[in-house]
C-alpha positions as protocol buffer text, in pm:
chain_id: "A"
residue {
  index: 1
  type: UNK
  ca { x: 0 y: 0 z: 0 }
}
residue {
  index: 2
  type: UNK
  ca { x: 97 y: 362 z: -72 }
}
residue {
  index: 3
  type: UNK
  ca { x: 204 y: 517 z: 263 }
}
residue {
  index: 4
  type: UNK
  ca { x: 30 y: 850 z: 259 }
}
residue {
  index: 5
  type: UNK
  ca { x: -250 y: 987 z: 449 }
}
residue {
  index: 6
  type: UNK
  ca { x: -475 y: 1268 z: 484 }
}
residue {
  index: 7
  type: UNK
  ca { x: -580 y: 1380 z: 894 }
}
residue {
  index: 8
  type: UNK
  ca { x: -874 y: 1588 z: 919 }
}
residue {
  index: 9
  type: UNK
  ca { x: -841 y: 1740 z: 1253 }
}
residue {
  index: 10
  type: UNK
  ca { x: -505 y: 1816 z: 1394 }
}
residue {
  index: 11
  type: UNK
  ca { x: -583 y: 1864 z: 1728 }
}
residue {
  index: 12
  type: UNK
  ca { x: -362 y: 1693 z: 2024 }
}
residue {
  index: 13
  type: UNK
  ca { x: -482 y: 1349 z: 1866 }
}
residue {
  index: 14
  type: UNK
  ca { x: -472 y: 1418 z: 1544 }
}
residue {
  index: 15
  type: UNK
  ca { x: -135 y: 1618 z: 1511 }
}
residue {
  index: 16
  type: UNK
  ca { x: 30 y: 1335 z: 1792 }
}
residue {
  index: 17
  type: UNK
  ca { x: -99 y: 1056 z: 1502 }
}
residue {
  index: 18
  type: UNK
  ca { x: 39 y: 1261 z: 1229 }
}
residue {
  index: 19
  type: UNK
  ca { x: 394 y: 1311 z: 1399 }
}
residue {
  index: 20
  type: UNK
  ca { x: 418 y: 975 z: 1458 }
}
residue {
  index: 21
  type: UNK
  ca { x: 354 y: 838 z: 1091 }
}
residue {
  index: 22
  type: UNK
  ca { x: 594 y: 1089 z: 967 }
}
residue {
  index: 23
  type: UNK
  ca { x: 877 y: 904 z: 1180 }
}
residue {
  index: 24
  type: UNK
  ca { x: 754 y: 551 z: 1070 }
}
residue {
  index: 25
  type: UNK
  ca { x: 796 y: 697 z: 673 }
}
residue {
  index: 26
  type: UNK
  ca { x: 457 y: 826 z: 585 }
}
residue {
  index: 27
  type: UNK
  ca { x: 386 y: 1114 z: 386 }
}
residue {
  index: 28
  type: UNK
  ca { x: 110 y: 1274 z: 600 }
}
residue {
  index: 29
  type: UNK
  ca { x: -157 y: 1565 z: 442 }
}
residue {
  index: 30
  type: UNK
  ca { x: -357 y: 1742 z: 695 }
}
residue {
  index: 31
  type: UNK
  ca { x: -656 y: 1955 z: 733 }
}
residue {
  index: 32
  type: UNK
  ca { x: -811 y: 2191 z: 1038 }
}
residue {
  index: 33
  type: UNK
  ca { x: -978 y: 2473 z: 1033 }
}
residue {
  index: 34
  type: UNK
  ca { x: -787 y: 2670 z: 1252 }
}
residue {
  index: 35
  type: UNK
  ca { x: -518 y: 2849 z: 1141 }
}
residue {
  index: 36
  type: UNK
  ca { x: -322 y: 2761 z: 1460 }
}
residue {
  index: 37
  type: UNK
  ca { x: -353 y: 2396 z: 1432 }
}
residue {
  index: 38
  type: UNK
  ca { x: -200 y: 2446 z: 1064 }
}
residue {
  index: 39
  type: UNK
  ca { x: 105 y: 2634 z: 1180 }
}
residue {
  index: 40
  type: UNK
  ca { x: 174 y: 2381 z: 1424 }
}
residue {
  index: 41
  type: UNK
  ca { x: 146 y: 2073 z: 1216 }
}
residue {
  index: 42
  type: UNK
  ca { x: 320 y: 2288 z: 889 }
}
residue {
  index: 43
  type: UNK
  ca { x: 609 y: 2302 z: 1165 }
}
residue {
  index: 44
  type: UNK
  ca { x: 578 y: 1935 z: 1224 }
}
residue {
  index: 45
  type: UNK
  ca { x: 687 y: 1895 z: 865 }
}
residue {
  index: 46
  type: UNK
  ca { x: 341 y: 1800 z: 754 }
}
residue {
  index: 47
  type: UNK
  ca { x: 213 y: 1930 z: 435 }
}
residue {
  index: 48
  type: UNK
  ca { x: -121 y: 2099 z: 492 }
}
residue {
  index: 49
  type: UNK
  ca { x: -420 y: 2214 z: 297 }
}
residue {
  index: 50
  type: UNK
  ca { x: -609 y: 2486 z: 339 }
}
residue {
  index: 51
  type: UNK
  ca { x: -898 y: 2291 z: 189 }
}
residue {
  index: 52
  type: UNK
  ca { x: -1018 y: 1980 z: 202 }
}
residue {
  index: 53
  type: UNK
  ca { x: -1036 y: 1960 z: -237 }
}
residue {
  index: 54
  type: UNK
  ca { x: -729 y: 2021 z: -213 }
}
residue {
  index: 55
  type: UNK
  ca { x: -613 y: 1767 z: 27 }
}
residue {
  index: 56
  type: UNK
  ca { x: -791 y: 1523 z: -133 }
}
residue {
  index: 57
  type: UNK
  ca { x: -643 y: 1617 z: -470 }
}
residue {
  index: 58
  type: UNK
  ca { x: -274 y: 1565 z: -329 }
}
residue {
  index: 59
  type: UNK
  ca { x: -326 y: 1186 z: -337 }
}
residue {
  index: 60
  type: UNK
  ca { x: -120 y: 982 z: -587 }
}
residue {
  index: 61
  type: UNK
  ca { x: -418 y: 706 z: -601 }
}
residue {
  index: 62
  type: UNK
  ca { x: -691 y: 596 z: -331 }
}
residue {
  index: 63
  type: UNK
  ca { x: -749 y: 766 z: -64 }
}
residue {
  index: 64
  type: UNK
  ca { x: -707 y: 704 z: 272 }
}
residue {
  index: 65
  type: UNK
  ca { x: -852 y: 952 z: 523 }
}
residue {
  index: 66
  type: UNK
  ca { x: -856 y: 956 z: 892 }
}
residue {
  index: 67
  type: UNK
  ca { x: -1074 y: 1181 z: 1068 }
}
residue {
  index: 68
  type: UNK
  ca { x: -1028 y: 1297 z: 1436 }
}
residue {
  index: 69
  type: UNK
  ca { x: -1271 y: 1584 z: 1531 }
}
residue {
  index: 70
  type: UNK
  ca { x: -1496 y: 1534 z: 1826 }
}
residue {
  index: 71
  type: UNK
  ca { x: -1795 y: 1325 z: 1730 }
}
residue {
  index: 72
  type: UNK
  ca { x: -2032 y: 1621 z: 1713 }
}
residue {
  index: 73
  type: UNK
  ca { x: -1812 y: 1703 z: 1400 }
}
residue {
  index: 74
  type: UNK
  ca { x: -1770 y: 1409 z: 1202 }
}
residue {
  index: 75
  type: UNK
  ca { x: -2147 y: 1421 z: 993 }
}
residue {
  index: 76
  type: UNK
  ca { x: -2051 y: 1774 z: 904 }
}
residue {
  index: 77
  type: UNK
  ca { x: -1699 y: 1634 z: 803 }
}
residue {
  index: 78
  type: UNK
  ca { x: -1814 y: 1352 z: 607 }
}
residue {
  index: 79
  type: UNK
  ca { x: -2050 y: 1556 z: 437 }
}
residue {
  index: 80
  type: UNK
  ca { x: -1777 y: 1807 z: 326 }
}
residue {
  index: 81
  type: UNK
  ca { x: -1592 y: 1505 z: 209 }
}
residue {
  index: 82
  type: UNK
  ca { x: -1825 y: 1324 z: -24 }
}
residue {
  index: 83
  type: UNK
  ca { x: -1809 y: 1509 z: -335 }
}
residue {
  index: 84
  type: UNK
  ca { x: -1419 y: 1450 z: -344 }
}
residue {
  index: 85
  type: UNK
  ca { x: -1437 y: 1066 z: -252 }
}
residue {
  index: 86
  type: UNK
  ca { x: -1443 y: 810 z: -533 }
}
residue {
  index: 87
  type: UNK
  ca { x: -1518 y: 458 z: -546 }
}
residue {
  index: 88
  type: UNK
  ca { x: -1224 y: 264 z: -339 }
}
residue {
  index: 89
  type: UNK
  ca { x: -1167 y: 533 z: -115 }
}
residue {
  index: 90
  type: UNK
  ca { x: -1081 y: 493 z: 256 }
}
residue {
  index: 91
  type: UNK
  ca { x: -1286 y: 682 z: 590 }
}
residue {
  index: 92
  type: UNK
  ca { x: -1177 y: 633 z: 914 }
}
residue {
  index: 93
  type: UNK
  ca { x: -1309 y: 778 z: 1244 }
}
residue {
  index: 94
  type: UNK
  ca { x: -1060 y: 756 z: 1498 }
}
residue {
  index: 95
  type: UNK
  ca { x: -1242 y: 1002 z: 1678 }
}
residue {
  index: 96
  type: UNK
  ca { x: -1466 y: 900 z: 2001 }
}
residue {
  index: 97
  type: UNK
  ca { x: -1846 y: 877 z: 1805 }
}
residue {
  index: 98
  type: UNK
  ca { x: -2092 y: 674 z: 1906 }
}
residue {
  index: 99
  type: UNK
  ca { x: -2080 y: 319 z: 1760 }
}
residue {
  index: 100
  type: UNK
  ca { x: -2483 y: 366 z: 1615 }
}
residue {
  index: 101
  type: UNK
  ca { x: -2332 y: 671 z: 1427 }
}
residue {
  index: 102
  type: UNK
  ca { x: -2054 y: 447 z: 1315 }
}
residue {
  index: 103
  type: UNK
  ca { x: -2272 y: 220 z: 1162 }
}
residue {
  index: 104
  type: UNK
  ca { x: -2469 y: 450 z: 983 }
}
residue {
  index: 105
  type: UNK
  ca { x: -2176 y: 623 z: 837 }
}
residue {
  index: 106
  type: UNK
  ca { x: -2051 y: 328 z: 697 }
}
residue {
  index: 107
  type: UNK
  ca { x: -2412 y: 190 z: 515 }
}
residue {
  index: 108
  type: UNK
  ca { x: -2431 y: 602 z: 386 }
}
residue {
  index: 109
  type: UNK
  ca { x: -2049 y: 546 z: 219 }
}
residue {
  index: 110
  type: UNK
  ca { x: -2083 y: 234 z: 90 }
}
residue {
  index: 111
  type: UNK
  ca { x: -2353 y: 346 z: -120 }
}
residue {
  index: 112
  type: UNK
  ca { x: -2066 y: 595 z: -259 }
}
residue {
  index: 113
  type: UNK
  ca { x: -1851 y: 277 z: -294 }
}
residue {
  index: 114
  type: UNK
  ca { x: -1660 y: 402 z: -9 }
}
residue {
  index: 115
  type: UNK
  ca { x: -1526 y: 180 z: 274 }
}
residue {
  index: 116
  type: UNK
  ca { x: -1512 y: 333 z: 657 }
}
residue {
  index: 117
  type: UNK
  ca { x: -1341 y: 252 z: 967 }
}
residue {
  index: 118
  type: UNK
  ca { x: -1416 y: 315 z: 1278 }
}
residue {
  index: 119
  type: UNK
  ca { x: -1134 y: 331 z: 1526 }
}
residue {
  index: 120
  type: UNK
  ca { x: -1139 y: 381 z: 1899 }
}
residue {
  index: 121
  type: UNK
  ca { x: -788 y: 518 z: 1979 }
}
residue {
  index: 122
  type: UNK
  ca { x: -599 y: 507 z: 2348 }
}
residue {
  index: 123
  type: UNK
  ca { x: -325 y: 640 z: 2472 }
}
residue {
  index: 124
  type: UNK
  ca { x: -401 y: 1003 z: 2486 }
}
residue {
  index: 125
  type: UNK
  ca { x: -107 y: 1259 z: 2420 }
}
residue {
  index: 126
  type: UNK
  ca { x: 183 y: 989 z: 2526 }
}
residue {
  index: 127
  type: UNK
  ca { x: 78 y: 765 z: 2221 }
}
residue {
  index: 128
  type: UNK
  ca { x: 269 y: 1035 z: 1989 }
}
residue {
  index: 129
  type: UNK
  ca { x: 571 y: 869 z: 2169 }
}
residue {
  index: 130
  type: UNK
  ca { x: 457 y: 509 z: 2304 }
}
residue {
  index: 131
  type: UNK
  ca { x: 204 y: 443 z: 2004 }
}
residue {
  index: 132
  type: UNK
  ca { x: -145 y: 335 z: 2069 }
}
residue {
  index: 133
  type: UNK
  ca { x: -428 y: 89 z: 2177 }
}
residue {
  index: 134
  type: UNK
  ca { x: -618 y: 56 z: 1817 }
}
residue {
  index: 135
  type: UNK
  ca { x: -1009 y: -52 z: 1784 }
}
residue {
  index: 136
  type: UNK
  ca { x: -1070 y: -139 z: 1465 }
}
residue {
  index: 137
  type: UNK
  ca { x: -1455 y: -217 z: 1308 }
}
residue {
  index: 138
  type: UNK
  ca { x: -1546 y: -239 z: 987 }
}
residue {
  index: 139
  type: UNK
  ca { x: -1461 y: -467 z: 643 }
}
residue {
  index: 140
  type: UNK
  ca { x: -1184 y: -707 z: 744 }
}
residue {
  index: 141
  type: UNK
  ca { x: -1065 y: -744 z: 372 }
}
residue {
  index: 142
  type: UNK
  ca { x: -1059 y: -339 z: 434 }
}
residue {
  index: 143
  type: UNK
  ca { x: -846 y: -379 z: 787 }
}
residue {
  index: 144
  type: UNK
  ca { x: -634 y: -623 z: 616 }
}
residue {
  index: 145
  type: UNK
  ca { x: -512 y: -395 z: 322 }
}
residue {
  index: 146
  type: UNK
  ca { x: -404 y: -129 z: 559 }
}
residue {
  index: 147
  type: UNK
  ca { x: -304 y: -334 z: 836 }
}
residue {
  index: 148
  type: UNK
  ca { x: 49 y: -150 z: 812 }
}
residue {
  index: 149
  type: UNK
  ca { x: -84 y: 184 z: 910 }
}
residue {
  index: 150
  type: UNK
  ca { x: -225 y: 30 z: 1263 }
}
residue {
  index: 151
  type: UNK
  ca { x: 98 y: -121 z: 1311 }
}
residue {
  index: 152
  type: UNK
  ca { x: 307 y: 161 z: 1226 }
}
residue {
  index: 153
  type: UNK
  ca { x: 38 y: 373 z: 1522 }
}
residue {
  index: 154
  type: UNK
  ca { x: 22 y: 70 z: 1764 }
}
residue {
  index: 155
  type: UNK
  ca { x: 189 y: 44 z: 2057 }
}
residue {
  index: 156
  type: UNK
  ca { x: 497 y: -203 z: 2064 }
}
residue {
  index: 157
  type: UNK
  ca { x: 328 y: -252 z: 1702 }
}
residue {
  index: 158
  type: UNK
  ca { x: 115 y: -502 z: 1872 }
}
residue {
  index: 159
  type: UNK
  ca { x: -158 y: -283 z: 2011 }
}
residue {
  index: 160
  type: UNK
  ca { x: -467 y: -328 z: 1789 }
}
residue {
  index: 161
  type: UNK
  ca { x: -687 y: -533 z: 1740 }
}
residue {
  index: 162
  type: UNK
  ca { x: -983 y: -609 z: 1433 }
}
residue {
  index: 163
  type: UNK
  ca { x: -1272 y: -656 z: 1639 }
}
residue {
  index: 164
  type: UNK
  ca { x: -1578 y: -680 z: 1396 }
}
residue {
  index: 165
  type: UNK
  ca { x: -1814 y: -491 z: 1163 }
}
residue {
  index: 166
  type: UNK
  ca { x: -1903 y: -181 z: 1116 }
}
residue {
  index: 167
  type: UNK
  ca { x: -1932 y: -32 z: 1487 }
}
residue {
  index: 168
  type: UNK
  ca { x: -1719 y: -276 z: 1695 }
}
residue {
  index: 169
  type: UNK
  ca { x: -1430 y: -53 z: 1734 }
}
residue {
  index: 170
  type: UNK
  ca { x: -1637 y: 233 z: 1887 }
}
residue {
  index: 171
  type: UNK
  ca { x: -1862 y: 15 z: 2080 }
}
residue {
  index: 172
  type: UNK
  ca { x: -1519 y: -135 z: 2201 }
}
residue {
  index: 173
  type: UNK
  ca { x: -1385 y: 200 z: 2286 }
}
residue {
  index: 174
  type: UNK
  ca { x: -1698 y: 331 z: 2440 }
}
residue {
  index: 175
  type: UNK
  ca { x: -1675 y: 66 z: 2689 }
}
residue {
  index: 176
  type: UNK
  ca { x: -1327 y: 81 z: 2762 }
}
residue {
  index: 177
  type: UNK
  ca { x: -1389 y: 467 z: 2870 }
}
residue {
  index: 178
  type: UNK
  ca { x: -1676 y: 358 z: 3085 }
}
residue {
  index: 179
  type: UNK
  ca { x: -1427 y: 124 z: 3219 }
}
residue {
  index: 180
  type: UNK
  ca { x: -1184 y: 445 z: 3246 }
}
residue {
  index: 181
  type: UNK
  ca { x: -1419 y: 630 z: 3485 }
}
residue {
  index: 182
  type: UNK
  ca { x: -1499 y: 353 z: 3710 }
}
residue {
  index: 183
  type: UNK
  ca { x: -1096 y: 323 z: 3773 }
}
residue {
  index: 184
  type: UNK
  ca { x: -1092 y: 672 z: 3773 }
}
residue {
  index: 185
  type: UNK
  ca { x: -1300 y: 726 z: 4012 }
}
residue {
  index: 186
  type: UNK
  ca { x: -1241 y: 399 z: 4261 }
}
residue {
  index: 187
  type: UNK
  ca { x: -908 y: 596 z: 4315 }
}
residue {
  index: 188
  type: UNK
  ca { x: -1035 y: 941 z: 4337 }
}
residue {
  index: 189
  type: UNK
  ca { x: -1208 y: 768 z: 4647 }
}
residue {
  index: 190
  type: UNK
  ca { x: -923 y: 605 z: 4765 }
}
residue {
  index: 191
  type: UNK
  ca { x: -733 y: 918 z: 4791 }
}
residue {
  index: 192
  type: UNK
  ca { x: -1016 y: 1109 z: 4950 }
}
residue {
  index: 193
  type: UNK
  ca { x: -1006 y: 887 z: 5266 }
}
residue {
  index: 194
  type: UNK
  ca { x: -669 y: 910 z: 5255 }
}
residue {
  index: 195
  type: UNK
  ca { x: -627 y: 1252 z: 5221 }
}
residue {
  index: 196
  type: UNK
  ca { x: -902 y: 1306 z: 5548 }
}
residue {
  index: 197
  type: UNK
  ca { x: -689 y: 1075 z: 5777 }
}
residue {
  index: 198
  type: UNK
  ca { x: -518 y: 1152 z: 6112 }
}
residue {
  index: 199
  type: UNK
  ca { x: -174 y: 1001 z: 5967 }
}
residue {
  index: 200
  type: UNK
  ca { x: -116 y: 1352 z: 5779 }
}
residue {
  index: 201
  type: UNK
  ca { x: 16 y: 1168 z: 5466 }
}
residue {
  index: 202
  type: UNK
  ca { x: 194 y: 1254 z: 5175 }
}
residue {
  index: 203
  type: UNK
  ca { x: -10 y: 1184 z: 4909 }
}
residue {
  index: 204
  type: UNK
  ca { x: 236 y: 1177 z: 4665 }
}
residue {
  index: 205
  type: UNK
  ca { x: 437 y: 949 z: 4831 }
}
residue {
  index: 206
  type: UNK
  ca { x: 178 y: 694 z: 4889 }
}
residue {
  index: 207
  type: UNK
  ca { x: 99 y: 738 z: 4468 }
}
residue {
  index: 208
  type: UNK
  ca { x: 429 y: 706 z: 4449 }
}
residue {
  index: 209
  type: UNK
  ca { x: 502 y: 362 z: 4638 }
}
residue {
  index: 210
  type: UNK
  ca { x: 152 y: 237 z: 4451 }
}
residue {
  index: 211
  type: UNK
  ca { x: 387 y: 256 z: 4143 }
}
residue {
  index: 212
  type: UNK
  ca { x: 640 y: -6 z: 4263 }
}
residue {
  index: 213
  type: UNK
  ca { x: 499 y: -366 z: 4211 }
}
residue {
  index: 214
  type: UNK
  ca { x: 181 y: -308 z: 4371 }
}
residue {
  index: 215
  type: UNK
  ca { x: -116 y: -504 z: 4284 }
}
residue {
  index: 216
  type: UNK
  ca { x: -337 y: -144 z: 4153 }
}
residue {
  index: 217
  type: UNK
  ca { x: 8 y: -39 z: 3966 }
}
residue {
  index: 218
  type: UNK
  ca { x: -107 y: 88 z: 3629 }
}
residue {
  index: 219
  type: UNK
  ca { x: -63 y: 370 z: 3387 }
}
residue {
  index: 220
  type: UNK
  ca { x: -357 y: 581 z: 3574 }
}
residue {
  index: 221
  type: UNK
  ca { x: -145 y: 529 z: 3942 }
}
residue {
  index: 222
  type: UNK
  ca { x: 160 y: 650 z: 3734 }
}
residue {
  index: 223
  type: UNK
  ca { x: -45 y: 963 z: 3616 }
}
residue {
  index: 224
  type: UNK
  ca { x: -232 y: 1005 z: 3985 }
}
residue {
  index: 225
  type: UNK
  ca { x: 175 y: 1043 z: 4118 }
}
residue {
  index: 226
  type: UNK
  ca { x: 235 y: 1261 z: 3842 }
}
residue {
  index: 227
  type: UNK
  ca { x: -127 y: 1509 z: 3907 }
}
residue {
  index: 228
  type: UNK
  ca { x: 15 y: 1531 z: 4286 }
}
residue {
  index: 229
  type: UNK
  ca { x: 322 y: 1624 z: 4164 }
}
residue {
  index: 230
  type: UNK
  ca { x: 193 y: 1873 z: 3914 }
}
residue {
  index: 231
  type: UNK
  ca { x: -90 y: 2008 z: 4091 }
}
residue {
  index: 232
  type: UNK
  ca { x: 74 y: 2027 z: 4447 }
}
residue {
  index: 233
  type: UNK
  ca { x: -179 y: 1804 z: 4618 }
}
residue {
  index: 234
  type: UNK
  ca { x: -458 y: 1941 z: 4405 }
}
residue {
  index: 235
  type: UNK
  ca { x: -401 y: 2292 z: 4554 }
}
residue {
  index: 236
  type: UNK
  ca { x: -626 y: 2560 z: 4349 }
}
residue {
  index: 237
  type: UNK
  ca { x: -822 y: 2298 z: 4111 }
}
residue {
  index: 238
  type: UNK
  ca { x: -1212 y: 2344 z: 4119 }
}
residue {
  index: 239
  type: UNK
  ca { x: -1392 y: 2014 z: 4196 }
}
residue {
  index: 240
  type: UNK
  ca { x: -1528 y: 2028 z: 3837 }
}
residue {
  index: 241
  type: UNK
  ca { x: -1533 y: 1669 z: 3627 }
}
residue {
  index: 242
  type: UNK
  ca { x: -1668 y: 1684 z: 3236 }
}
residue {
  index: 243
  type: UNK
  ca { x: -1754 y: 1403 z: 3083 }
}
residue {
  index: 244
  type: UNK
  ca { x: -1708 y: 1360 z: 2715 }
}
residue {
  index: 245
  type: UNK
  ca { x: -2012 y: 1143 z: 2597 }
}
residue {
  index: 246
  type: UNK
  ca { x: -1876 y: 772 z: 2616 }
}
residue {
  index: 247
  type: UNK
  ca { x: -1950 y: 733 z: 2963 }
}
residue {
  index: 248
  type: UNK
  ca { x: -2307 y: 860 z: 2941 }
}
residue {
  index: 249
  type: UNK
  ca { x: -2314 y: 627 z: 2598 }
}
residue {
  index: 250
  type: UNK
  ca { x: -2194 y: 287 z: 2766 }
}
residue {
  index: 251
  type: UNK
  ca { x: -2465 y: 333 z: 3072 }
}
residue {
  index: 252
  type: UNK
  ca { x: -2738 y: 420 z: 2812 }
}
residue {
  index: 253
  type: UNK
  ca { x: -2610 y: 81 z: 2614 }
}
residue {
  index: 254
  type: UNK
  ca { x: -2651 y: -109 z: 2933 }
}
residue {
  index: 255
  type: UNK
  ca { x: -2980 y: -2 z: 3011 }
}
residue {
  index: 256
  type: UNK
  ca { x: -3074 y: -66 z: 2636 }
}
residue {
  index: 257
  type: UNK
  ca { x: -2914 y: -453 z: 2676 }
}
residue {
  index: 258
  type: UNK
  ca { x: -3022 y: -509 z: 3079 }
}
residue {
  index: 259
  type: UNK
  ca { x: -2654 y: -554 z: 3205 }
}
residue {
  index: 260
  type: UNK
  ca { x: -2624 y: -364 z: 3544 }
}
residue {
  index: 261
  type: UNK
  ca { x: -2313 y: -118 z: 3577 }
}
residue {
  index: 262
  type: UNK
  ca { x: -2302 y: -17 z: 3927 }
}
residue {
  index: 263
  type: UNK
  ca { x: -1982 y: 114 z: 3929 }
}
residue {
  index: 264
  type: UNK
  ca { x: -1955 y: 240 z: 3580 }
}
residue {
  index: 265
  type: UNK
  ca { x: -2275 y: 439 z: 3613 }
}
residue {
  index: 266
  type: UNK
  ca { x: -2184 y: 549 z: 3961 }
}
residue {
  index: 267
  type: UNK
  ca { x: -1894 y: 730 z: 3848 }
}
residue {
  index: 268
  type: UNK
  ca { x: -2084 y: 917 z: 3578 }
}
residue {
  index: 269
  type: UNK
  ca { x: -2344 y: 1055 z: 3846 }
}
residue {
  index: 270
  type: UNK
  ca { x: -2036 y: 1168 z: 4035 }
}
residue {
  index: 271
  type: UNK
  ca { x: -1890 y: 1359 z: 3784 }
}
residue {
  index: 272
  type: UNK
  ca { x: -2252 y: 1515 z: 3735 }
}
residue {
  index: 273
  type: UNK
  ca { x: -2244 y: 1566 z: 4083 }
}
residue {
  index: 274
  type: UNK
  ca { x: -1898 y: 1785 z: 4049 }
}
residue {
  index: 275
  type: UNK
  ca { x: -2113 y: 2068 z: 3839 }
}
residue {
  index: 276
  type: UNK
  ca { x: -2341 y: 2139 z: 4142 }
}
residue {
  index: 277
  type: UNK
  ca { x: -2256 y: 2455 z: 4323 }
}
residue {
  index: 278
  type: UNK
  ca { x: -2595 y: 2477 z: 4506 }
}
residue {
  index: 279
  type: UNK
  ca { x: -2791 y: 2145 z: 4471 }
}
residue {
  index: 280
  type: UNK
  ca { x: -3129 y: 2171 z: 4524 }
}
residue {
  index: 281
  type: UNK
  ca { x: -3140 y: 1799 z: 4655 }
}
residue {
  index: 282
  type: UNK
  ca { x: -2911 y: 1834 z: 4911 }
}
residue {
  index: 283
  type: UNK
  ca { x: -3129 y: 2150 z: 5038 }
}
residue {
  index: 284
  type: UNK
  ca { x: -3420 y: 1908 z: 5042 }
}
residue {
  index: 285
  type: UNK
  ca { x: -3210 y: 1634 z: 5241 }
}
residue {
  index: 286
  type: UNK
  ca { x: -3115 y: 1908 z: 5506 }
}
residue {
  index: 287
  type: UNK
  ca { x: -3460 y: 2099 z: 5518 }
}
residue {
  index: 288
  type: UNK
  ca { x: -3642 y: 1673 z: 5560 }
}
residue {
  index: 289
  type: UNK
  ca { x: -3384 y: 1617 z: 5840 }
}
residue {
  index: 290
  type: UNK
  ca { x: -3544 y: 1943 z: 6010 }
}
residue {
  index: 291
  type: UNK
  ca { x: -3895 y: 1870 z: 5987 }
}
residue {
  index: 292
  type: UNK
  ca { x: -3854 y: 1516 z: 6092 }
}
residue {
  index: 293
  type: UNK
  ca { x: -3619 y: 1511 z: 6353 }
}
residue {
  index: 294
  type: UNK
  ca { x: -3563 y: 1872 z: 6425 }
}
residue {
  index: 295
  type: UNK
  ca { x: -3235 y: 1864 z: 6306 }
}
residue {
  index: 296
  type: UNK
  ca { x: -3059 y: 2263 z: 6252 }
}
residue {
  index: 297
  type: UNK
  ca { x: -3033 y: 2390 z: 5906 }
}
residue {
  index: 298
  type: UNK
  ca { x: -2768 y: 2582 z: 5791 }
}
residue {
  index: 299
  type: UNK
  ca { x: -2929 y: 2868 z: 5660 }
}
residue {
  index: 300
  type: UNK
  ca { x: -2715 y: 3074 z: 5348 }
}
residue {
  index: 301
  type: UNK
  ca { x: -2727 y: 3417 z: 5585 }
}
residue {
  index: 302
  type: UNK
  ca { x: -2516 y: 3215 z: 5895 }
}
């Protein structure tokens, strides 16, 4: 296969992915809106378009174009797309859209003759360097032909996987990120009691010694050390938590197929709960506690 490319979007993700196919030999086009994004990945030694005709135009043959907006961005994208893709073409989202979308997307492009992807990528902004966890759904016979691009991204070239149709890979990823905020927050917890203790500990040191060989050691410990570190025990962050839409996605999914996610959905309500500066429910609880047990209130004037 030819080894060139075309990113739409070059974001952290998108710009990371790009840098890392130029080292592995690539020749990498890009597209983004924003004039900033351009500059940075025109420094990056990335030849970028102004256009997207004209990024599709800089192909020598097929076409092979990833896509990594957010997912409230990738209809528009597509859409933009379609008069410049030709039978034998290649889509993929590597973005984080939901795996229903996915599926549409791909019946809409095959009608063009077009084959899509969709890719769930990990690995965040240390991928660049480490390479990524891949999620590939879609045509196998598709995943096959380009099979060098995932390993050329994957981490230790081993880090992807074809998981199934059109959808798989962001059904995959959506549950891995609901997985991702139920370890997320299991050690937000963990650090809370800790951090309320009568031993005064250093809660850097104890994310630090987590680190060495002990049974929770993973990448999120090593990034938990590294917050403390950063942040100086959390000193001047707001308790505010967004959530980016897979986490909301893979409790809706559950509901949809009857498989209970306590924890999963536990940690989503949490990070709702984060955006609360004056919750009307916890009024309620204190103003019930008053009227049946007499209880004081705290009233805003005190």
């Amino acid at each position: 296969m030819e080894k060139e490319i075309g990113i739409i979007g070059l974001g952290r993700m998108g710009l990371g992915l790009g840098r890392r196919l130029l080292k592995k030999g690539w020749n990498v086009f890009g597209y983004d809106p924003s004039e900033e994004a351009r500059k940075r990945a025109q420094e990056s030694g990335i030849e970028v378009f102004e256009d997207l005709e004209f990024l599709c135009g800089s192909f020598s043959n097929q076409k092979l174009l990833w896509i990594m907006v957010p997912h409230t961005a990738v209809g528009e994208v597509i859409e933009k797309l379609k008069p410049h893709l030709v039978e034998g073409d290649i889509v993929i989202d590597g973005g984080n859209s939901f795996y229903k979308d996915s599926m549409k997307r791909a019946e809409l492009l095959k009608s063009l003759g077009v084959h899509f992807l969709d890719v769930g990528v990990s690995g965040g902004i240390w991928g660049e360097e480490q390479g990524y966890c891949l999620m590939v759904g879609g045509e196998e016979e598709v995943f096959k032909r380009i099979e060098p691009l995932f390993k050329d991204l994957a981490y230790e070239t081993q880090g992807y996987a074809y998981l199934g149709p059109s959808g798989a890979g962001h059904f995959v990823k959506m549950v891995h990120n609901g997985i991702e905020y139920g370890m997320m927050e299991a050690i937000a917890e963990g650090f809370e009691l800790m951090s309320a203790s009568p031993f005064g500990l250093d809660l850097s040191e104890v994310a630090r010694v987590f680190t060495m060989g002990s049974v929770i050691r993973s990448w999120l410990i090593d990034l938990t050390y590294k917050a403390l570190k950063d942040f100086r025990n959390l000193e001047g962050l707001e308790p505010y938590v967004e959530d980016s839409g897979e986490g909301r996605w893979t409790v809706q999914t559950a509901v949809e197929l009857g498989v209970p996610l306590w924890v999963i959905g536990d940690s989503l309500f949490v990070r709702f709960r984060s955006r609360q500066n004056n919750s009307f429910r916890d009024r309620l609880l204190a103003a019930l506690r008053y009227e049946f047990g007499g209880h004081r209130v705290k009233k805003k004037d005190e």
